[in-house]
Structure formats: C-alpha cells, structure tokens
C-alpha positions in Angstrom: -33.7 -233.4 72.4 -30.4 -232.1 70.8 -29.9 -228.5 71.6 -29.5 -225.5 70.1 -26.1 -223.3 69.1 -27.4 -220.6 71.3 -28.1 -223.0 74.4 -24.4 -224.6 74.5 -23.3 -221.3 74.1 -24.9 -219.9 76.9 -24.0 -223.4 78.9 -20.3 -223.0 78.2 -20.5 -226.2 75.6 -18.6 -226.1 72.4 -20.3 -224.6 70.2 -20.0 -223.5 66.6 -20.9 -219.4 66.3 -21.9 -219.5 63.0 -24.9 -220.5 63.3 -28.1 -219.1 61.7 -29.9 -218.2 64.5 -26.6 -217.2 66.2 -26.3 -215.1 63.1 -29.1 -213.2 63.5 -28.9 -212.1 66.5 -25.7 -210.5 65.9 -26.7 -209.0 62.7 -29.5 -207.5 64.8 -27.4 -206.3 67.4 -25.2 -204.9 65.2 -27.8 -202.5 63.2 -28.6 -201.0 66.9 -25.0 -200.4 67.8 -24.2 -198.8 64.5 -27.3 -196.7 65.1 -25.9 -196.0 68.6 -22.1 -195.7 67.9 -22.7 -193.1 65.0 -25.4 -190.7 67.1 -24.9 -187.5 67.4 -23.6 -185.5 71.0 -26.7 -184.6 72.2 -29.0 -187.5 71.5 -28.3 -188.8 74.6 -31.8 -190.2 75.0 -31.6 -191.7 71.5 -28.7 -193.8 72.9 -30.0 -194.7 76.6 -33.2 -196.3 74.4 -30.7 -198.3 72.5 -29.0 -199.7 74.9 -32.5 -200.5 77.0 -33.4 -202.5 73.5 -30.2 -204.3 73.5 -29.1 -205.3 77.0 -31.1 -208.2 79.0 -31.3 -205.5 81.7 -30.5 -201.7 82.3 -31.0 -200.8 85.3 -32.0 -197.1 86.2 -29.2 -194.0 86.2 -27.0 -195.9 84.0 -24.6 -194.5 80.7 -22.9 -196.3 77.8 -20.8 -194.0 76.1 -20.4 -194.5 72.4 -18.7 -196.4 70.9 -19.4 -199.0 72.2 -18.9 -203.3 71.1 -20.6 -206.1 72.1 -21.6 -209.7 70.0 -25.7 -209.8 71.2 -26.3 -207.3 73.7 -29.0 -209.6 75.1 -26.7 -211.4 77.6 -25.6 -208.2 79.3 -27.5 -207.9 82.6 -26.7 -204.4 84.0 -27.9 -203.0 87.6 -28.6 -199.3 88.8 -25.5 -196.2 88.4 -23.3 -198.2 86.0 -21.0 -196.1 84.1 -19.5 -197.4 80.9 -16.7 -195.1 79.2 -16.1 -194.6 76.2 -15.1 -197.8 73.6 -15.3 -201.0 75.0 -16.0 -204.2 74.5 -18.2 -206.9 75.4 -18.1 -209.8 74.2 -21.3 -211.3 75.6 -21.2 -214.8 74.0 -22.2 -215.6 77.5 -24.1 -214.0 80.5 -22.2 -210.9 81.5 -24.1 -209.2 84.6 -23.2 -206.4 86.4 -24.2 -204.6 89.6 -24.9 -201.9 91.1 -22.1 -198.4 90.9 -20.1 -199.7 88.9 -17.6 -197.7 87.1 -15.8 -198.9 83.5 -13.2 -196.6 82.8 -12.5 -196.3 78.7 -11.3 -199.4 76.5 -12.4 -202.4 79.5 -12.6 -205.3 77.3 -15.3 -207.9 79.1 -14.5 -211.8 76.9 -16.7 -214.4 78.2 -16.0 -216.0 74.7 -12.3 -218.3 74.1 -11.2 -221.3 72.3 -10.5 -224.6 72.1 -6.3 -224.8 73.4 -6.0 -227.8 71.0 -5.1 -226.5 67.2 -6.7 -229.5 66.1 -10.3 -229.1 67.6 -9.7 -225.6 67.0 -9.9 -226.2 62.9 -13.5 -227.4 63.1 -14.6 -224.0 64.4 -15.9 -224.7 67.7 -15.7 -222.0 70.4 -16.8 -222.2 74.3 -17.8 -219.0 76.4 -18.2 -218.4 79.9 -20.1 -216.2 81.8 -18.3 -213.0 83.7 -19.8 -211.7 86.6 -19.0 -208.2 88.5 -20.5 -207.3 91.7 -21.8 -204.1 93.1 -19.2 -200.9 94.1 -16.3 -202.1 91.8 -14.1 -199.6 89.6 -12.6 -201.1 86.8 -9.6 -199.1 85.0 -8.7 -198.1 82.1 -7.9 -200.9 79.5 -9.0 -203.5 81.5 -9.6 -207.2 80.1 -11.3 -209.8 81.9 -11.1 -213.5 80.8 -14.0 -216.1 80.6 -15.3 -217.5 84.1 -14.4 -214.3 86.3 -16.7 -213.4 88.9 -15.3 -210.2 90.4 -16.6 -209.2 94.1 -18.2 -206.3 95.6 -16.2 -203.5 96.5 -13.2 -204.0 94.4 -11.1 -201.7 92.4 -8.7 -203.2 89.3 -6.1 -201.0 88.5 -6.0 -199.6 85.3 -4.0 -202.2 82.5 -4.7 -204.9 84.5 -5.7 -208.6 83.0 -7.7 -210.6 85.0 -7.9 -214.3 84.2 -9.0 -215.5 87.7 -11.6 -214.7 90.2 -11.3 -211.7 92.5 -12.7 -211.7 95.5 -14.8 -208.9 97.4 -13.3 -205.9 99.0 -9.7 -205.3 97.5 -7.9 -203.7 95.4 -6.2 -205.7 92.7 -3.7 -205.1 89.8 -1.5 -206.6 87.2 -1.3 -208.6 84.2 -1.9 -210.9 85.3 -4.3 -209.5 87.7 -3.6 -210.1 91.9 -4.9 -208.7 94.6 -2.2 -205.8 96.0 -4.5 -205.1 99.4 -7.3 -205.1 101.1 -9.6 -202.1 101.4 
C-alpha cells in the first residue's frame, strides 16, 4: 500500500507539500490562527481554546502569545507551564513536542521542515521534515532557530540568537550560531 503525503511527511520521506489533504489541513489551521492572532487583549480564554483545538496536546498552565505561526498545529505536542512569547514560528511539518516549564522567549523559530541540498531534486518540489524534540526545564532565548532533527535535553538554557543545528544534550547551557554548549549547569 503506497502511502500518503501526510505519512512521509511525518516519517521524514520526501514528500511533496502540496498535496490536497496536506492542503487542508493547513488551510484549516490557518482560519484558527487568524482567529487567534487577530483577538482582542483580554480574550485570553478565546485564545487558550484555540490553541487546545490546534495543538496535538496542551498541557495544563500553558500560554501562547499572539501572534503566533505554525503550518498544522496538530503536530505540536506541548506539556504542563510552557510559555510561548510573542511571534513565533513553528513549522510543524513534523512532530514538534515539548515538555514540561518550558520557556520560549519572543521570535524562537522551531523548523522541523528543509530541503532537498541537490538543486536538481529540489525543482520537482519535494521537501523532507524532521521531528524536533525539547525536554522538560529548558529556556530558549530570544530569536532562537532550531533546525530539523534536534532533540534538546532537560535542563538547558540556549542563549538568546543562538542557531542550533545539532542535538544538545541535558543540563547545560548552550550558545552561538552555530549553537555549542558554553558550560555545564
């Protein structure tokens, strides 16, 4: 049985995005962002609702500040006291789960989505995504982007700028572009 767009997608197989289903999903994840993104101050519940609609999984005592970005909302798996500032990105082409306390200061840019290297494969459209992972206690600063494939341990902070293309591991605090561990905490 061949499988679908959505399934290579989600098993980090070339796939091509503009695909009908595909399509639909972001067109319905779109109509609840622009409802979300263009709320008013004090509709706070409004927004939590939203969010609960979109996302996989919210977990309790979290906040997404508007605006916010994301492809299909359904891929983002969020645990308990997760903080997300004000205008970022997720591009949740892939799984993109998140644990407990975590912090995401404004404009942290989450891509599990990237492209083929080769211009040639490139031309016929195909894309590849892989998930991101971030563990419980982390801090990510502001402006932030991290890459396809990075799983991000417990107990890290990533200094604010800071482009991570590889894996941190648990219980440090890393900076840079790109991103390396400066110490251990």
């Amino acid at each position: 049985m061949d499988k679908s767009q959505r399934e290579k997608m989600l098993a980090n197989e070339p796939y091509i995005a503009y695909d009908r289903e595909l399509q639909e999903m972001t067109t319905k994840a779109q109509r609840l962002l622009q409802s979300f993104n263009t709320s008013s101050p004090d509709e706070a519940e409004k927004r939590r609702e939203i969010i609960q609609t979109l996302f996989g999984r919210m977990g309790t005592g979290c906040e997404v500040k508007p605006p916010f970005f994301c492809d299909y909302g359904c891929h983002i798996f969020m645990g308990n006291n997760v903080f997300v500032n004000y205008d970022c990105v997720f591009l949740d082409c892939n799984f993109i789960s998140i644990g407990d306390n975590v912090l995401m200061a404004p404009k942290v840019q989450l891509y599990t989505a990237y492209h083929p290297i080769d211009p040639t494969v490139r031309k016929t459209g195909v894309e590849m995504a892989a998930p991101i992972a971030i563990g419980n206690n982390v801090w990510i600063g502001g402006g932030v982007i991290i890459c396809p494939g990075v799983t991000i341990g417990d107990n890290v902070t990533i200094g604010a700028g800071s482009v991570v293309t590889k894996s941190i591991p648990a219980d440090v605090v890393a900076v840079g572009n790109p991103c390396r561990v400066l110490k251990s905490v």
